[in-house]
C-alpha positions in Angstrom: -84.1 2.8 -39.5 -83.9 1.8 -36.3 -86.0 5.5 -35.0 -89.0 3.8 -36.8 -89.3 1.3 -34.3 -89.4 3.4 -31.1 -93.2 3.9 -31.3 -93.4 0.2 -31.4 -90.9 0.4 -28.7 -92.9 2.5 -26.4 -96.0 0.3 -27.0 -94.4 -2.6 -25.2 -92.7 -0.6 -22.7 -89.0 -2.4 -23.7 -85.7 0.4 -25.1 -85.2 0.1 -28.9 -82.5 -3.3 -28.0 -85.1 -5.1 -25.9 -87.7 -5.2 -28.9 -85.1 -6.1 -31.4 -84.4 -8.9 -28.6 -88.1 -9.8 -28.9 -88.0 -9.9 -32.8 -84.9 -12.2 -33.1 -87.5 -15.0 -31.0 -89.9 -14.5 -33.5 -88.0 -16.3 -36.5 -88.6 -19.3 -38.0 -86.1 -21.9 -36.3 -84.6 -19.6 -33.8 -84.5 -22.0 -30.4 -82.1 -20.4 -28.7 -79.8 -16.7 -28.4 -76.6 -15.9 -27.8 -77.2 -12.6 -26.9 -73.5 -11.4 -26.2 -73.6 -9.8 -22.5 -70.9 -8.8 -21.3 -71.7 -8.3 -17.8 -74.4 -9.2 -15.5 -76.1 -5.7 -15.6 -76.8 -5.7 -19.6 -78.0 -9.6 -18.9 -80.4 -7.8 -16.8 -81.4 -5.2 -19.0 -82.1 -7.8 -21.9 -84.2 -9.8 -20.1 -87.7 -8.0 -20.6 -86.6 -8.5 -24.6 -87.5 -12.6 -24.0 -90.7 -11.8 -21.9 -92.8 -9.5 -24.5 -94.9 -11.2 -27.4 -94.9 -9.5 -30.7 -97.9 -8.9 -32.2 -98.0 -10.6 -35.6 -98.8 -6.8 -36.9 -95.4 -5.0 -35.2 -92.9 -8.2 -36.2 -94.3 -8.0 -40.0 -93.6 -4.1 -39.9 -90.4 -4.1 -38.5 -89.5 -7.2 -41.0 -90.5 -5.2 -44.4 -88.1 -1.9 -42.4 -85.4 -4.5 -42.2 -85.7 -6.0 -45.9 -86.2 -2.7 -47.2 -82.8 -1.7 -45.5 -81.3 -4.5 -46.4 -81.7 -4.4 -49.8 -81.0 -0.5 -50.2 
């Protein structure tokens, strides 16, 4: 599932957990992350992931992949 969102990946110049990162801010209530680094180098690599904004397109795509997984 998640190969489908490389493209979408590649469009905002971000790795495959960046963008999933970017998706997490874009629901309904979510005010804060706990992301789970465990070191300061993968702190800095997730960082880009809380600077991109979704189009409204991409996070409704990558939604219906993830319900559609979800419910297989």
């Amino acid at each position: 599932m998640l190969n489908t969102f490389l493209p979408i990946a590649e469009k905002y110049g971000v790795c495959i957990a960046q963008l999933i990162i970017a998706l997490a801010a874009t629901q309904r209530g979510i005010t804060h992350m706990l992301i789970g680094d465990r070191n300061a180098k993968q702190a800095e690599e997730n960082v880009p992931g809380g600077c991109i904004t979704l189009s409204d397109e991409d996070v409704q795509f990558m939604q219906e992949k993830i319900n559609g997984y979800l419910k297989a």
